[in-house]
VMD Tcl script that builds the backbone (N, CA, C; Angstrom):
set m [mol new atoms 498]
animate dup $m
set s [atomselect $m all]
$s set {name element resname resid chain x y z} {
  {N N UNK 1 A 241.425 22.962 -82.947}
  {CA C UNK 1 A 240.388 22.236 -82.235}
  {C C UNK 1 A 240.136 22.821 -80.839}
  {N N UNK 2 A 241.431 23.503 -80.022}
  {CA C UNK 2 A 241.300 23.728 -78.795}
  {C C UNK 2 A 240.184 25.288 -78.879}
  {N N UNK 3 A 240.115 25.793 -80.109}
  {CA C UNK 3 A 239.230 26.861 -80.129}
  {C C UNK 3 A 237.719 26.656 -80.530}
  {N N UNK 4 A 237.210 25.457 -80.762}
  {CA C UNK 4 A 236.126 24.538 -81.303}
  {C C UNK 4 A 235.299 24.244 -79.696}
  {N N UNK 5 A 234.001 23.850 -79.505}
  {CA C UNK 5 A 233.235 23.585 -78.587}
  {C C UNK 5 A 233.579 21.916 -79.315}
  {N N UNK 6 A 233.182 21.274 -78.439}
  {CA C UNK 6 A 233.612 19.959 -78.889}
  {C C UNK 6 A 232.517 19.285 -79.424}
  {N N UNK 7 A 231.495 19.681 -78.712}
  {CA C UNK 7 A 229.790 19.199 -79.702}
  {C C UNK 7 A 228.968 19.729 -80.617}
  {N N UNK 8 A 229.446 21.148 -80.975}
  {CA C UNK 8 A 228.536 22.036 -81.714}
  {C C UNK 8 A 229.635 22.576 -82.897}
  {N N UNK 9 A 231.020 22.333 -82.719}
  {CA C UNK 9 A 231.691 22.962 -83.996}
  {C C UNK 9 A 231.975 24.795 -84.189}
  {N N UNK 10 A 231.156 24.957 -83.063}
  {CA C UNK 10 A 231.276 26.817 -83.425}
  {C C UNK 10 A 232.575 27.012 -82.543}
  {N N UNK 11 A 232.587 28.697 -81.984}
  {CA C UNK 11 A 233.641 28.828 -81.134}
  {C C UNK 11 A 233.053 28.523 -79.442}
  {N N UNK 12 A 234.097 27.829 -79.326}
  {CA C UNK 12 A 234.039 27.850 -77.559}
  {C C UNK 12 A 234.106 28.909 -76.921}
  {N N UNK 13 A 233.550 28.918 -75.312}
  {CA C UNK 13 A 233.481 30.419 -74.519}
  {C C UNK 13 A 234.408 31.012 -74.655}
  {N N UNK 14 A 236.247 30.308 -74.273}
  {CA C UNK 14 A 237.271 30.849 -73.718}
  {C C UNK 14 A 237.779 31.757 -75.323}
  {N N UNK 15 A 237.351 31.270 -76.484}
  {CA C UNK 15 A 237.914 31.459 -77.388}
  {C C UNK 15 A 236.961 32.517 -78.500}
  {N N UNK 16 A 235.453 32.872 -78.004}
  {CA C UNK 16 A 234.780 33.204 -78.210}
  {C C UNK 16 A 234.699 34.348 -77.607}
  {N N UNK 17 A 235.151 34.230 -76.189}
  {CA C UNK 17 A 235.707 35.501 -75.778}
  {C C UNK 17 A 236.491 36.628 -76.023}
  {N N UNK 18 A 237.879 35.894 -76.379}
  {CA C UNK 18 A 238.770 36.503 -76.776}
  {C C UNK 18 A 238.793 36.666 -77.913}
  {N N UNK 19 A 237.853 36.642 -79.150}
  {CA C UNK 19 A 237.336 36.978 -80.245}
  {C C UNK 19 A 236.538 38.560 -79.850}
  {N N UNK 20 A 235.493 38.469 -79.062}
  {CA C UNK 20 A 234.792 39.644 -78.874}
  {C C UNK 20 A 235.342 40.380 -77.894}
  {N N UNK 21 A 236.520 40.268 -77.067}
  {CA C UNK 21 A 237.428 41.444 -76.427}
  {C C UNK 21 A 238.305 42.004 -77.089}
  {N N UNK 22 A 238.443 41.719 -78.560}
  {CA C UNK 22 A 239.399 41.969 -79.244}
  {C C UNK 22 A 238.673 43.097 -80.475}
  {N N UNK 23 A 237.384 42.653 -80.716}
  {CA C UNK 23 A 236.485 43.413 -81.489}
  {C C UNK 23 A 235.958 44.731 -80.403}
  {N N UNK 24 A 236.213 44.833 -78.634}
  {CA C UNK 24 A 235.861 45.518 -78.513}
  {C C UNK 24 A 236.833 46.383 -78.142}
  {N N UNK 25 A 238.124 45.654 -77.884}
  {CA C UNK 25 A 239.303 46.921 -78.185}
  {C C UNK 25 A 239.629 47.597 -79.320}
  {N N UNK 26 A 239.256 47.069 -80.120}
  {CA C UNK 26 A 239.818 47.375 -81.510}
  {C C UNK 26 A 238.451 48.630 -82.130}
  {N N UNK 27 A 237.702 48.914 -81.177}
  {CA C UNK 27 A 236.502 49.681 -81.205}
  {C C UNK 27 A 235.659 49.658 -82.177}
  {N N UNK 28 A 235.102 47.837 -82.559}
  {CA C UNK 28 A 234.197 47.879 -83.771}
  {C C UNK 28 A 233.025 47.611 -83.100}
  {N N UNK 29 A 231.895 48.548 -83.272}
  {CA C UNK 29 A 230.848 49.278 -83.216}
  {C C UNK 29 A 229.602 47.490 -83.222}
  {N N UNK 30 A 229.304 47.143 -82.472}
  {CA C UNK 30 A 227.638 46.014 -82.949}
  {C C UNK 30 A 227.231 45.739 -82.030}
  {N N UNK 31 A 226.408 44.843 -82.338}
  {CA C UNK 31 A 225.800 44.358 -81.145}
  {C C UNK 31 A 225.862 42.504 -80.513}
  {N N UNK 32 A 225.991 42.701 -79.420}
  {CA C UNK 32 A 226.367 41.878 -78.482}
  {C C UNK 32 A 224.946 40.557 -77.666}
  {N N UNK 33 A 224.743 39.689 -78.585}
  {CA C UNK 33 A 223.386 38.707 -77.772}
  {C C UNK 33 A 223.779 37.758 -77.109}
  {N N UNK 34 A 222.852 37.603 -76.247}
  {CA C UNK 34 A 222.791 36.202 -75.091}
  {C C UNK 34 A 222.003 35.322 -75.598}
  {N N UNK 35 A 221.830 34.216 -75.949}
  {CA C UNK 35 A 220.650 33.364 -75.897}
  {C C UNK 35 A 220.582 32.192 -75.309}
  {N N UNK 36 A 219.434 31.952 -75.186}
  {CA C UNK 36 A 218.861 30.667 -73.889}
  {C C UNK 36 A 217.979 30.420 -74.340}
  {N N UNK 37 A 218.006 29.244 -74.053}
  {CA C UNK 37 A 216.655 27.800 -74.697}
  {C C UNK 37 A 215.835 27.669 -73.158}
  {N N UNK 38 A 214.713 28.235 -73.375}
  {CA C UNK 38 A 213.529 28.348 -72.702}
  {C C UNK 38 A 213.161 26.995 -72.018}
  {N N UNK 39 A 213.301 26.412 -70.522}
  {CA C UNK 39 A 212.763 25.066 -69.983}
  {C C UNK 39 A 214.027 24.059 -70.914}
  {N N UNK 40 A 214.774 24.415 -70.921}
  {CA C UNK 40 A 215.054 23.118 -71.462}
  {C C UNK 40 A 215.808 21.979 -70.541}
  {N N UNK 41 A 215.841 22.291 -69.389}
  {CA C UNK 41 A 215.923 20.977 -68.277}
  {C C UNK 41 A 214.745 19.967 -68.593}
  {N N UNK 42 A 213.397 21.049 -68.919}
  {CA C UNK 42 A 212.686 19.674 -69.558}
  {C C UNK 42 A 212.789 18.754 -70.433}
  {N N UNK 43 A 213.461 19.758 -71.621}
  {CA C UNK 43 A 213.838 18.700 -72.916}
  {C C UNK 43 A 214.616 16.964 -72.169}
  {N N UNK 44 A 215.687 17.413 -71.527}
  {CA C UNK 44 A 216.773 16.587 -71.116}
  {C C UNK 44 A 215.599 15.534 -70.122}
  {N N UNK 45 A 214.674 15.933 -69.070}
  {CA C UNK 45 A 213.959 15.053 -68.315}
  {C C UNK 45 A 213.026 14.263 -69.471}
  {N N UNK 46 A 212.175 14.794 -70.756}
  {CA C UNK 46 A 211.585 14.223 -70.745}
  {C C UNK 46 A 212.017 13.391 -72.262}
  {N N UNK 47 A 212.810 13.768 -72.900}
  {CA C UNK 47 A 213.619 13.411 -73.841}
  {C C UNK 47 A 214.591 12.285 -73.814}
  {N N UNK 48 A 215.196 12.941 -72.456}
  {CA C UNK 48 A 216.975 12.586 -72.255}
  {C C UNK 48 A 217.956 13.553 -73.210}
  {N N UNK 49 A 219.317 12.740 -72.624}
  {CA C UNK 49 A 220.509 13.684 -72.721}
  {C C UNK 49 A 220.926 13.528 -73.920}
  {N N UNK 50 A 220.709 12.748 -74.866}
  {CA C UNK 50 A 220.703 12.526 -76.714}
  {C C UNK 50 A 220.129 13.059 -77.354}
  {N N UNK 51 A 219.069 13.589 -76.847}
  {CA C UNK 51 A 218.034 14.306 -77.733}
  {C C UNK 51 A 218.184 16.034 -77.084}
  {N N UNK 52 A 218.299 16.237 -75.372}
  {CA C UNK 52 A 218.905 17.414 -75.543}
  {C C UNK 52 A 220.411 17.628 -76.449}
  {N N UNK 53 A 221.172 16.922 -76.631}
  {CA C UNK 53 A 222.360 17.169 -77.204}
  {C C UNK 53 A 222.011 17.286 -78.766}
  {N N UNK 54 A 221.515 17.107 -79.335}
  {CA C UNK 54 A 220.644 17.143 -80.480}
  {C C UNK 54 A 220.074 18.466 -80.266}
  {N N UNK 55 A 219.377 18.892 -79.876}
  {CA C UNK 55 A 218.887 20.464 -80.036}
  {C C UNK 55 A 219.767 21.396 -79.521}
  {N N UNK 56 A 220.959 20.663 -78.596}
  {CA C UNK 56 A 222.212 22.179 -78.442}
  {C C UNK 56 A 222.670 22.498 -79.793}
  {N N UNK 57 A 223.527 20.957 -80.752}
  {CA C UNK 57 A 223.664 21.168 -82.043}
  {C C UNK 57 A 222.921 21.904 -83.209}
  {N N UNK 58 A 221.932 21.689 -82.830}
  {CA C UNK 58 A 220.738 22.557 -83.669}
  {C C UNK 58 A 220.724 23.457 -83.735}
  {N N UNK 59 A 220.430 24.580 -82.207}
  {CA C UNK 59 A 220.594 25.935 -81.862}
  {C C UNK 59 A 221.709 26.173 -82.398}
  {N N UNK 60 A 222.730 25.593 -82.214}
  {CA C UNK 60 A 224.301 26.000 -82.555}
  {C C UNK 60 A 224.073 26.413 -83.992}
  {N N UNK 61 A 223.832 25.151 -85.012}
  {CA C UNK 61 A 223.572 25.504 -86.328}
  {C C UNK 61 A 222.912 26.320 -86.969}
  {N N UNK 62 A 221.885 26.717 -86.099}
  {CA C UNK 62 A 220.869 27.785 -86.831}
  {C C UNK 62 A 221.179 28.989 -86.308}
  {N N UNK 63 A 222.016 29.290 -85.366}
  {CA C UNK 63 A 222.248 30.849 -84.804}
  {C C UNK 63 A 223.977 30.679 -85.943}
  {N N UNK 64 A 224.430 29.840 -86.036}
  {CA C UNK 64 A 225.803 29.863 -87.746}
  {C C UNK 64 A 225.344 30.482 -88.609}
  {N N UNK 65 A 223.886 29.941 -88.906}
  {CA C UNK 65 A 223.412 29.620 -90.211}
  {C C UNK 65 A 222.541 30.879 -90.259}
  {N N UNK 66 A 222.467 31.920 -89.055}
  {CA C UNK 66 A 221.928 32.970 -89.234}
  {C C UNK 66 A 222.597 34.209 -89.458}
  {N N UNK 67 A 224.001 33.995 -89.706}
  {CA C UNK 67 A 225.195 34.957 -89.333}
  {C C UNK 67 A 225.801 35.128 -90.590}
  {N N UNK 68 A 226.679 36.179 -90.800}
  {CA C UNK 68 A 227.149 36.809 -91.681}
  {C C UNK 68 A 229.205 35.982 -91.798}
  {N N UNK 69 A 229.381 35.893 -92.293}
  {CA C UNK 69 A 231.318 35.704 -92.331}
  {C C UNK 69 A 231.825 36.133 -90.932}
  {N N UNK 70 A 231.810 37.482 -90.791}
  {CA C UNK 70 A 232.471 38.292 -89.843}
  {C C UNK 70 A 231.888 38.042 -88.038}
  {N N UNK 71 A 230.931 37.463 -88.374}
  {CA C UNK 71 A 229.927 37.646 -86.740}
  {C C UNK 71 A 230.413 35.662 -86.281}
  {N N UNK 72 A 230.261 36.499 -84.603}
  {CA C UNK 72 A 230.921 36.096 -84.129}
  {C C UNK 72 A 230.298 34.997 -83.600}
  {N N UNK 73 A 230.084 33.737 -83.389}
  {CA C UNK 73 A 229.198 32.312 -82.487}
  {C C UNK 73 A 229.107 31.942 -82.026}
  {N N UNK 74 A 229.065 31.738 -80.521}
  {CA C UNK 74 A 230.048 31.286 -79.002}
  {C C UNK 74 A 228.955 30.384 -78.403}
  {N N UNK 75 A 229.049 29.234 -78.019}
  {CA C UNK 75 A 228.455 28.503 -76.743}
  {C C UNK 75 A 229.595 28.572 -75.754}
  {N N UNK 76 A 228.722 29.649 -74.813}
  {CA C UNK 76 A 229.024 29.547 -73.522}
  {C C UNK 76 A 228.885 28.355 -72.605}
  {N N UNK 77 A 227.728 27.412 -73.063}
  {CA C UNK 77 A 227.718 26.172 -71.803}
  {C C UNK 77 A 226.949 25.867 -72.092}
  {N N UNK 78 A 226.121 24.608 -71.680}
  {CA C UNK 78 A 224.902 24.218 -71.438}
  {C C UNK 78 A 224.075 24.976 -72.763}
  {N N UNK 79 A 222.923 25.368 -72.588}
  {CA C UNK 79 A 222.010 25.813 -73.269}
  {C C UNK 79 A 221.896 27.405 -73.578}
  {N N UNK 80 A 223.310 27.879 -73.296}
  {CA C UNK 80 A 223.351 29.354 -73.488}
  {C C UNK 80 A 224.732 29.739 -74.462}
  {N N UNK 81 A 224.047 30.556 -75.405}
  {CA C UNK 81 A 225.238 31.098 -76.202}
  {C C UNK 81 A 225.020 32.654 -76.364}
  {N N UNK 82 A 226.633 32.867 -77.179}
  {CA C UNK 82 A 227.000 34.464 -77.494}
  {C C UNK 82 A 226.967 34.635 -78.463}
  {N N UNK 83 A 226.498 35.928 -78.764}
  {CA C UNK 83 A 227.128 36.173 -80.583}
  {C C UNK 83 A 227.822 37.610 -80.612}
  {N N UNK 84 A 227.781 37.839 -81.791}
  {CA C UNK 84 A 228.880 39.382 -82.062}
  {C C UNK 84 A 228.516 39.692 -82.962}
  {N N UNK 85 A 227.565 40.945 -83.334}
  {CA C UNK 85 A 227.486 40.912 -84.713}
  {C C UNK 85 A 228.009 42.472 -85.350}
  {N N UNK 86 A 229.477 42.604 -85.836}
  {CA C UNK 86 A 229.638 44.007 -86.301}
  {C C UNK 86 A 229.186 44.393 -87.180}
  {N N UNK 87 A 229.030 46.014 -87.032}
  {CA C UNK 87 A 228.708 46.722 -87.534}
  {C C UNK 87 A 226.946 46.932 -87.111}
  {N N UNK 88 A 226.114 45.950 -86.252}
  {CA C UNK 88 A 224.649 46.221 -86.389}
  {C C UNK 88 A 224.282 46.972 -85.682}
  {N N UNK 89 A 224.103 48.539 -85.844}
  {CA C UNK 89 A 223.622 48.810 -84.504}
  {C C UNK 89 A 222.659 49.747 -84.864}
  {N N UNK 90 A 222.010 49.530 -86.036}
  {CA C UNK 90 A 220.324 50.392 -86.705}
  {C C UNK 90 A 219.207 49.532 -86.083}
  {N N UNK 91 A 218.364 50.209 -85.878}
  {CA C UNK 91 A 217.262 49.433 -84.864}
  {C C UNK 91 A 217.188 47.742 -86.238}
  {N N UNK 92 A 216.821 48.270 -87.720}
  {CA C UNK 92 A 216.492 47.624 -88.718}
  {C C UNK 92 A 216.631 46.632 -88.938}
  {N N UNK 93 A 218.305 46.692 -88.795}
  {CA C UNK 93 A 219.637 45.558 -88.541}
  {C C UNK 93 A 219.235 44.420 -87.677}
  {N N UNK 94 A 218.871 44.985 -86.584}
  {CA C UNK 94 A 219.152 44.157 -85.075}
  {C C UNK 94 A 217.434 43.359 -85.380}
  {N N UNK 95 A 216.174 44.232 -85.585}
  {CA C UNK 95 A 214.858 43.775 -86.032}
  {C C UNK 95 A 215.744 42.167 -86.823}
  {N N UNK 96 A 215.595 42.414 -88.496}
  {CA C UNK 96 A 216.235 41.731 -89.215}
  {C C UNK 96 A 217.368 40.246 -88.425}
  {N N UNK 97 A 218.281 40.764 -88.085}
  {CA C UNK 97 A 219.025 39.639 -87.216}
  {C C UNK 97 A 217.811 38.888 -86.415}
  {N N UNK 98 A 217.217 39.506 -85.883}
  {CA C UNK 98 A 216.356 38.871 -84.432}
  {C C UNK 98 A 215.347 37.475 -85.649}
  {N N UNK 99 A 214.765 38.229 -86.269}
  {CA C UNK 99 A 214.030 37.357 -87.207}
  {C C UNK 99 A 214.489 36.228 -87.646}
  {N N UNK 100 A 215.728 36.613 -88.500}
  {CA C UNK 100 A 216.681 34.953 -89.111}
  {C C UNK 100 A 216.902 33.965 -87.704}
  {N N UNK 101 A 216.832 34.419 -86.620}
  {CA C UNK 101 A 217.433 33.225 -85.432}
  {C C UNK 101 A 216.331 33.190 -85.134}
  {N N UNK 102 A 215.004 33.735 -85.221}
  {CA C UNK 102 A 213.954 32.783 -84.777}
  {C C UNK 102 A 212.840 32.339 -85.714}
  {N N UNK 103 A 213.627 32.627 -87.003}
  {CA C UNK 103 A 212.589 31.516 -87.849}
  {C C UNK 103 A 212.778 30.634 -88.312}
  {N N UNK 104 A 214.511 30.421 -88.466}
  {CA C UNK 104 A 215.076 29.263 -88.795}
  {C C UNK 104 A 215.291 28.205 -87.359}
  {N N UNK 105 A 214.460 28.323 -86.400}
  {CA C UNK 105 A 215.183 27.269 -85.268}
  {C C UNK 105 A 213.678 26.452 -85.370}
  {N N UNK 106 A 213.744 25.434 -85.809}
  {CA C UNK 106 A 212.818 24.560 -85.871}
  {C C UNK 106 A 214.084 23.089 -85.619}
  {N N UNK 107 A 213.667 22.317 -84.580}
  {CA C UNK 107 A 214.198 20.739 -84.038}
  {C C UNK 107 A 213.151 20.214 -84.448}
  {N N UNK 108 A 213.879 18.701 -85.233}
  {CA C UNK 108 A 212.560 17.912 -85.572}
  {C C UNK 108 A 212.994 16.884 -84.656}
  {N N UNK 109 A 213.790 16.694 -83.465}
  {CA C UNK 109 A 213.665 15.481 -82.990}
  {C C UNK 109 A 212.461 15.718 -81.808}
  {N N UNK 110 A 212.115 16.828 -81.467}
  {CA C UNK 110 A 211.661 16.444 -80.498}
  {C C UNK 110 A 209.916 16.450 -81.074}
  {N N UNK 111 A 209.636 15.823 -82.015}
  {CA C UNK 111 A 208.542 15.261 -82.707}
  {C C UNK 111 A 207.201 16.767 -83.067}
  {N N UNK 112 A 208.041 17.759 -83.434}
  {CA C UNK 112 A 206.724 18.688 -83.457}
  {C C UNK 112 A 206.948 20.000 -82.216}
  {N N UNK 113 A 207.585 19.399 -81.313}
  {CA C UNK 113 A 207.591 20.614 -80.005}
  {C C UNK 113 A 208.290 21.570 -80.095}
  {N N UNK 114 A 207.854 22.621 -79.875}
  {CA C UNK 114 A 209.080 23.882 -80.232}
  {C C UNK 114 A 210.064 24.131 -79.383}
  {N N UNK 115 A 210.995 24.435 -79.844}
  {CA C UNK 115 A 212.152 25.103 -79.048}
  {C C UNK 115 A 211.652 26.537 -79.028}
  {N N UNK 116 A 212.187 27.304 -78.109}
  {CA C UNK 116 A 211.742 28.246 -77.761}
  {C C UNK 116 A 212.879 28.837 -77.160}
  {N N UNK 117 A 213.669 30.223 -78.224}
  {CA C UNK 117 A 214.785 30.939 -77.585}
  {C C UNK 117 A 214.199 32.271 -76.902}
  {N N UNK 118 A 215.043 32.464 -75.732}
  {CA C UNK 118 A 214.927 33.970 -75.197}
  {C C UNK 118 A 216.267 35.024 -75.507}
  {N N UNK 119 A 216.297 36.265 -76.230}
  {CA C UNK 119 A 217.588 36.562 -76.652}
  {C C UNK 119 A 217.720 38.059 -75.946}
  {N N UNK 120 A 218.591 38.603 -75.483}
  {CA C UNK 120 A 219.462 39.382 -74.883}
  {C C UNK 120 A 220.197 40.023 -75.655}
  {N N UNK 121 A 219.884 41.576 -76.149}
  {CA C UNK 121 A 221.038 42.630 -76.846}
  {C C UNK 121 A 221.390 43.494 -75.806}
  {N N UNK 122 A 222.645 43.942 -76.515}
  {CA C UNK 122 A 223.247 45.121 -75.964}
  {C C UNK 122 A 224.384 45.650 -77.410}
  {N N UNK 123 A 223.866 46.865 -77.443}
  {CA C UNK 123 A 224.774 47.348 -78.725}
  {C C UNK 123 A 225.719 48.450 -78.359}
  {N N UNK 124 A 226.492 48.190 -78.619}
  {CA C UNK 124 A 227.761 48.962 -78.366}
  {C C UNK 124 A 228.326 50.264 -79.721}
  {N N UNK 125 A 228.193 51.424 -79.874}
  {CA C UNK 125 A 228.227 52.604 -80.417}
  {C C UNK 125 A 230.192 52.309 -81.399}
  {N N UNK 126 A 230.946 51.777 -80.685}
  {CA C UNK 126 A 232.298 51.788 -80.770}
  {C C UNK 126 A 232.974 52.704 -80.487}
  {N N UNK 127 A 232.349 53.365 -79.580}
  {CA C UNK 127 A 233.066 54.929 -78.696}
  {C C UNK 127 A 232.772 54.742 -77.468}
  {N N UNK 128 A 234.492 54.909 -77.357}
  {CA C UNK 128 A 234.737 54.396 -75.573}
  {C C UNK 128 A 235.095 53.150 -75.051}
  {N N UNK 129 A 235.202 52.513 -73.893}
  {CA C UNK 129 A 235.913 52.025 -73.631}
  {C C UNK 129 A 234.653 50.932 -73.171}
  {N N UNK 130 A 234.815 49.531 -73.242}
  {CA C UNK 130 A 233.652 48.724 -72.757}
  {C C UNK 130 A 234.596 47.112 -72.458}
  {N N UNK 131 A 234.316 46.833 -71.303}
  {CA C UNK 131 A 234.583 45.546 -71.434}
  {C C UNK 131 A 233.750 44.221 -71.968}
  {N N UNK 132 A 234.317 43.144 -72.090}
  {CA C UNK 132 A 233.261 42.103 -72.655}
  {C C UNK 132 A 232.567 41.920 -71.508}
  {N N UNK 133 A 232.498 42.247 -70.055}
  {CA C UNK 133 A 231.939 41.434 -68.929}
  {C C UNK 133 A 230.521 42.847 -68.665}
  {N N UNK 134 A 230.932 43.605 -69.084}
  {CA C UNK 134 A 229.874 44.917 -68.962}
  {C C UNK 134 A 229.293 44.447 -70.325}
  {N N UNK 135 A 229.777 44.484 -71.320}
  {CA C UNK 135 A 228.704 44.236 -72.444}
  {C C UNK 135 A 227.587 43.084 -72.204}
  {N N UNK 136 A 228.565 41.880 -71.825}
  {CA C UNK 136 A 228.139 40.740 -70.753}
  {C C UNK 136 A 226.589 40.598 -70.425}
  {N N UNK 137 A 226.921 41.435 -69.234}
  {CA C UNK 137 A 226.511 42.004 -67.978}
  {C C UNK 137 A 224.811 42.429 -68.936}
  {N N UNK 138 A 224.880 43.765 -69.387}
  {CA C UNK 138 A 223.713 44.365 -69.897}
  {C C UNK 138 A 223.054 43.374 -70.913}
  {N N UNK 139 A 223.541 42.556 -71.652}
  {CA C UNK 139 A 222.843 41.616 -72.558}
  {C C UNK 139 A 222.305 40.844 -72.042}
  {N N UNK 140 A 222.932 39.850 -70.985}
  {CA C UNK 140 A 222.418 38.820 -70.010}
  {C C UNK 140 A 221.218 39.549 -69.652}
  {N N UNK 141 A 221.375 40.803 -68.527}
  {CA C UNK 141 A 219.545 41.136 -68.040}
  {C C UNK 141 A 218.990 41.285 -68.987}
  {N N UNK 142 A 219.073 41.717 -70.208}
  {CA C UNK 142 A 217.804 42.298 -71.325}
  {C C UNK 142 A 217.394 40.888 -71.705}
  {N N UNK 143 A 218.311 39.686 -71.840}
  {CA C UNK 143 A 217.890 38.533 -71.692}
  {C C UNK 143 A 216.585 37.477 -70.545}
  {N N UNK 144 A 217.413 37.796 -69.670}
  {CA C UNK 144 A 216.149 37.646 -68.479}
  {C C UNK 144 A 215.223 38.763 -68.241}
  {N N UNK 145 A 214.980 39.631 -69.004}
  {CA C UNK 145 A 213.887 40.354 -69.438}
  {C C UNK 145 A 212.936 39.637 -70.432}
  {N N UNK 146 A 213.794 39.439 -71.342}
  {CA C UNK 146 A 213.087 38.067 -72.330}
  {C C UNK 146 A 212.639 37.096 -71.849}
  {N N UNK 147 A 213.283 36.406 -71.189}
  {CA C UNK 147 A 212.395 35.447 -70.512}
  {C C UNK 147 A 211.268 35.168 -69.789}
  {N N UNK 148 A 210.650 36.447 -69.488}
  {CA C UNK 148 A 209.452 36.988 -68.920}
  {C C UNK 148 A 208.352 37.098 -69.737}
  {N N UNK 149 A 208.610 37.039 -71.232}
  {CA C UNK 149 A 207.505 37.070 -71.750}
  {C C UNK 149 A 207.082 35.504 -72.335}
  {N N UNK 150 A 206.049 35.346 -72.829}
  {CA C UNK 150 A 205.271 34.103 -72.539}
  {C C UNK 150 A 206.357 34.048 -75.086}
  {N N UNK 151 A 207.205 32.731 -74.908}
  {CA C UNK 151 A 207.545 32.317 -76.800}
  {C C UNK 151 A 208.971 33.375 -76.467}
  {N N UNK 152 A 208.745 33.081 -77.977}
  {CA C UNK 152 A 210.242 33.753 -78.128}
  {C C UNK 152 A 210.259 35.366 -78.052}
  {N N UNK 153 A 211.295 35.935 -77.645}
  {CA C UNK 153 A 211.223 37.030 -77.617}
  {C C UNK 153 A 212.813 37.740 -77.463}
  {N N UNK 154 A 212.691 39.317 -78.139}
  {CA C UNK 154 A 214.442 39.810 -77.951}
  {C C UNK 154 A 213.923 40.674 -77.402}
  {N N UNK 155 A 214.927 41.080 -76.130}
  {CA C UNK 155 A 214.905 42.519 -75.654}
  {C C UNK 155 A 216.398 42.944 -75.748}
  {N N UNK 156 A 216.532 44.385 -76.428}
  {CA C UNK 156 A 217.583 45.003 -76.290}
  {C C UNK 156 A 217.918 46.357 -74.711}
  {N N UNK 157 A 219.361 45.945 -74.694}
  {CA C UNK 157 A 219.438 46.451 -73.214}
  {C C UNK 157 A 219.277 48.457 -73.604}
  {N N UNK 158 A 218.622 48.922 -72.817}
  {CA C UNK 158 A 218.684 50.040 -72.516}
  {C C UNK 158 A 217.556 50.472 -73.096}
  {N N UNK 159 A 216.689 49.911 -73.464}
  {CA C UNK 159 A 215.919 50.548 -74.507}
  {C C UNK 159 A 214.575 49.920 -74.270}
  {N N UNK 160 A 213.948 50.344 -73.413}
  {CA C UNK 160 A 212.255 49.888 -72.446}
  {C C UNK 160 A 211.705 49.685 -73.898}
  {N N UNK 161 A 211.618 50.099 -74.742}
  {CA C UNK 161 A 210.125 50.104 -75.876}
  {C C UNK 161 A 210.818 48.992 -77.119}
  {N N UNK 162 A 212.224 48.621 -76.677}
  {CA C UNK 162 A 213.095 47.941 -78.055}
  {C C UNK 162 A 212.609 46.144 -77.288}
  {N N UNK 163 A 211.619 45.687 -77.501}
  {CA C UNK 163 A 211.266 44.646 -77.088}
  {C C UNK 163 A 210.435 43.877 -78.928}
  {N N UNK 164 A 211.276 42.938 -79.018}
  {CA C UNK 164 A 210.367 42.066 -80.640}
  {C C UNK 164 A 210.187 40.750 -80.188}
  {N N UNK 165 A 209.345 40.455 -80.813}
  {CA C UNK 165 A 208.100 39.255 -80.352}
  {C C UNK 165 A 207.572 38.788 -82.277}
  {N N UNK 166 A 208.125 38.001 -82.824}
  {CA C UNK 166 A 207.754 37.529 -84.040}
  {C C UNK 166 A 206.232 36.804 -83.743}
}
mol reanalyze $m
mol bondsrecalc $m
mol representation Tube
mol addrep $m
C-alpha cells in the first residue's frame, strides 16, 4: 500500500521513482512523459474538490488503461503524472502511445466538458548515463512547450518538428 497513491491506485511519486531510476540504471532504452491537466484549478473552482478528485482518478485510469504490463504509471501530485514506457523510442511507437492517452480520456462528470492533457517526452537511447531528474528535467519543458498550444498536445524533448496534435 505504502507504494500505491492513495486515491488513484497506480504508483506513487516516491515509488514511481524508484521504479524509473532503476530502469534507468539498468540501461533500458524508452521514453519518459510528463502530463498535466490543462486549467484544472478551474475544474476544482467551478466543480469543487469531488468532482476534481473524480477526474484525477480518471486521468489515472486512462493513462493505466493506455499502457502495456511493463510501463511504468506515477502521480506525481495534484494534477501531474509520470510514465515510463520501455523499449519506445521509434518516432511510430511514441505517435501511437500519444494517441491511446488522448483518445481514451473522456470524464463524464463534468457533464460534456473536456479534459484537456498537455504531455511532455523525453526518450532516452539506453546509452550512457542519465539521471531520473535530467530525464525529469527535459520532459517537464517539452511539456510546458505543450502547454502553449491551444487542446491537447505532445511535444517530445529535443526534437523542434516532433510536436502531435490529434
Amino acid at each position: 500500500m505504502a507504494q500505491a497513491d492513495f486515491m488513484t491506485g497506480i504508483w506513487n511519486r516516491r515509488h514511481g521513482e524508484k521504479l524509473i531510476e532503476q530502469a534507468l540504471r539498468d540501461k533500458v532504452k524508452g521514453m519518459m512523459c510528463i502530463i498535466d491537466c490543462d486549467k484544472f484549478k478551474s475544474i476544482n473552482d467551478t466543480y469543487g474538490h469531488a468532482v476534481g478528485d473524480e477526474v484525477i482518478i480518471a486521468i489515472a485510469h486512462t493513462l493505466k488503461n493506455a499502457c502495456r504490463k511493463d510501463d511504468i504509471v506515477v502521480r506525481l501530485g495534484g494534477d501531474e503524472f509520470a510514465m515510463f514506457f520501455p523499449d519506445a523510442t521509434e518516432r511510430q511507437g511514441t505517435v501511437e502511445i500519444f494517441k491511446r492517452i488522448f483518445e481514451k480520456i473522456e470524464i463524464k462528470a463534468l457533464g460534456g466538458r473536456k479534459i484537456i492533457l498537455s504531455l511532455g517526452a523525453c526518450i532516452y537511447d539506453g546509452t550512457g548515463d542519465i539521471s531520473y531528474d535530467t530525464l525529469y528535467s527535459k520532459a517537464d519543458a517539452a511539456m510546458y512547450r505543450s502547454k502553449k498550444q491551444q487542446g491537447f498536445c505532445a511535444t517530445v524533448h529535443g526534437a523542434a518538428d516532433e510536436v502531435f496534435i490529434p
